[in-house]
C-alpha positions in Angstrom: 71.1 150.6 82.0 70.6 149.5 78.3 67.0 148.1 78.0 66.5 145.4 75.1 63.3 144.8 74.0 61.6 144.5 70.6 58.6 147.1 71.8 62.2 149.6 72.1 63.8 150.9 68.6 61.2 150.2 66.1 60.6 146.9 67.1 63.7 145.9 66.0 65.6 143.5 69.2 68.8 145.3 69.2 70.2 147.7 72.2 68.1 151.0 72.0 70.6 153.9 72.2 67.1 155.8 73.7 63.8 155.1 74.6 62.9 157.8 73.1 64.4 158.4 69.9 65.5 155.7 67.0 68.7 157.3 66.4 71.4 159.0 67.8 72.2 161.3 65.4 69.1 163.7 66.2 69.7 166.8 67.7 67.1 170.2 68.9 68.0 173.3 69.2 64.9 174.4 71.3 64.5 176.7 74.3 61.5 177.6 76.8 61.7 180.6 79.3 59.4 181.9 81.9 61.0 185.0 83.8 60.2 188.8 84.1 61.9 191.1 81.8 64.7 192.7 83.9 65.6 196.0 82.0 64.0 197.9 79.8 64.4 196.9 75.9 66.9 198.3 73.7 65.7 198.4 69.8 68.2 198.6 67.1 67.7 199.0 63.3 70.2 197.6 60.9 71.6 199.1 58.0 69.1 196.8 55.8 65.7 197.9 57.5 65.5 195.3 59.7 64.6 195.8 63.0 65.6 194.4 66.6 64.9 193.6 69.9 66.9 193.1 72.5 66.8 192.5 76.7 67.6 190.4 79.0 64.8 188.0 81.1 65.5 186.8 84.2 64.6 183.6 86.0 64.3 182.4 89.3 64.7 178.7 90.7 64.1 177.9 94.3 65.9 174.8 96.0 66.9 173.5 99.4 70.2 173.4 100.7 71.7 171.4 103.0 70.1 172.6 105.6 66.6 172.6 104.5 66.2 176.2 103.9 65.0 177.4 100.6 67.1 180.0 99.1 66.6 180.9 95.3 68.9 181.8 92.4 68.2 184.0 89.6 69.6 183.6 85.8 70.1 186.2 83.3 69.2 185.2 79.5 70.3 187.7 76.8 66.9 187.4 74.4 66.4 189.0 70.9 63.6 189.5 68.7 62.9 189.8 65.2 59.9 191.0 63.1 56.5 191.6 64.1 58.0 190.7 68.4 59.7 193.7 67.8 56.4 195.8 67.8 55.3 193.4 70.1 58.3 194.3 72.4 57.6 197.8 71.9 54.0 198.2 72.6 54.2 195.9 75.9 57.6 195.1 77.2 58.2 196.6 80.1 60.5 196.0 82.9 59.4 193.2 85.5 57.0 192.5 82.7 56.5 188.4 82.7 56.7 186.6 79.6 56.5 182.9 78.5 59.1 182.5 75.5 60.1 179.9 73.0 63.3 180.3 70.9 66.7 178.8 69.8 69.9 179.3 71.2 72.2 181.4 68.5 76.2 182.5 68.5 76.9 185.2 66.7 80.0 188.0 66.9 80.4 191.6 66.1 83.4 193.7 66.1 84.0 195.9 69.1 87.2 198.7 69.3 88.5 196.2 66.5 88.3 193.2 68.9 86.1 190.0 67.9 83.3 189.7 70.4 81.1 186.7 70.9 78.0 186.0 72.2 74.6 183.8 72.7 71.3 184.7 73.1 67.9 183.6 72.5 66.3 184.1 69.5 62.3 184.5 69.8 60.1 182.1 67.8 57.1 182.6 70.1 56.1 184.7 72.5 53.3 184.9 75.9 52.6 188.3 78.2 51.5 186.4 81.4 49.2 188.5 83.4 
């Protein structure tokens, strides 16, 4: 349902494509996680000093099927940090370990056995140890 109203799109009285936004050009690249860190970290360094993070944090949603029972489903999210999470990482990230994070979703590839490999994973912007 397309709402018109000149309180929607700046006022002006044209369709709003959202009620929330002015264009429709605009696009995020923004990610929030709650899970429990499901194995333990693997830390790489690169060949220019840089070090990494990686691991993978696992959530859990709970639902009700058909029959009213709740059953619950776990995702796996492949996560990497840079910089100071590293140490971070390091010093407290332990397996079943729950964290809060905020991030972006990247693509990258690397080269395996001469074969192209691709992958996604979360990059870490910010970062919470829930207790």
């Amino acid at each position: 349902m397309r709402r018109t109203s000149s309180t929607l799109n700046n006022g002006i009285g044209e369709q709003a494509g959202s009620i929330f936004f002015a264009t429709r050009e605009m696009s995020m690249n923004h990610v929030n996680l709650i899970g429990k860190i499901d194995c333990p970290p693997r830390f790489y360094e690169h060949s220019n000093g840089r070090r990494t993070a990686h691991f993978t944090l696992a959530t859990k949603e709970t639902y009700l099927d058909e029959n009213g029972e709740t059953k619950s489903k776990k995702q796996c999210h492949r996560i990497a940090a840079w910089g100071n999470w590293v140490h971070v990482i390091e010093e407290f990230g332990a397996e079943n370990l729950q964290i809060a994070l905020e991030g972006k979703l990247v693509s990258r590839f690397f080269f395996r056995d001469g074969i192209k490999q691709y992958i996604s994973e979360v990059e870490v912007n910010d970062l919470i140890i829930m207790t």
